[in-house]
N, C-alpha and C positions, 0 to 999 in steps of 0.2 A: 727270337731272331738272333742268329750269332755274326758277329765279324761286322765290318762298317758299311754301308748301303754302297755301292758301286756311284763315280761321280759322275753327274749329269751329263759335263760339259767335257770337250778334250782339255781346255784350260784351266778346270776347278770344278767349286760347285755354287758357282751363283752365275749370272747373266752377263757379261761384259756390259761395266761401264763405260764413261766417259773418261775416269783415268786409265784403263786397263788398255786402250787403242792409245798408239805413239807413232809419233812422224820419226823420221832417221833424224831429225837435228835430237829429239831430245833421247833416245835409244844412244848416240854418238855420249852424251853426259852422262849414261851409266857406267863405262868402263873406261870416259875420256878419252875415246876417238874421233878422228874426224868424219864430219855429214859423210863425205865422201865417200871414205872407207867402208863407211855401215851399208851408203847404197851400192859399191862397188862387191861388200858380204852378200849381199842380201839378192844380187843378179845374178852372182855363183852359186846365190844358193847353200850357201856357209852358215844366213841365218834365213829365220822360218820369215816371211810377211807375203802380203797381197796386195792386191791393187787394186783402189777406187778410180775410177778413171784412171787419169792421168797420174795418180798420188801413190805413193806406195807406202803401207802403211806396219805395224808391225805389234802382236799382242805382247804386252810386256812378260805378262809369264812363261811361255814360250821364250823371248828373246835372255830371260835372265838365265832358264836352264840350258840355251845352247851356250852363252856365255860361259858359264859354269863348266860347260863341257871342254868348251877351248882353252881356256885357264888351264883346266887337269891335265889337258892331252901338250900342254907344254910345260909342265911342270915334271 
């Protein structure tokens, strides 16, 4: 078999745990923005999440590469 196995998941290659789902308060403490801001990204549509009921919630790895993106794209 050549080359590496294609990954399972769109986020990786294991299951999402319990740290890999984040509420906006604590996604706001990866790049030190406000709650706000991340939910105000995140209804625009700026960053990737979804919604448990009423909660909105956001996969960390997803959130660090759009971050990543936005960083570059103002750099």
């Amino acid at each position: 078999m050549s080359g590496s196995a294609p990954t399972r998941y769109p986020w990786g290659d294991r299951p999402l745990g319990r740290e890999d789902i984040l509420t906006a308060g604590q996604v706001a403490d990866l790049p030190g923005l406000r709650e706000g801001t991340i939910e105000d990204y995140a209804r625009r549509e700026l960053l990737p999440s979804f919604k448990l009921g009423k909660h909105r919630r956001f996969i960390r790895a997803q959130v660090e590469a759009r971050i990543a993106d936005l960083l570059e794209d103002a750099a």
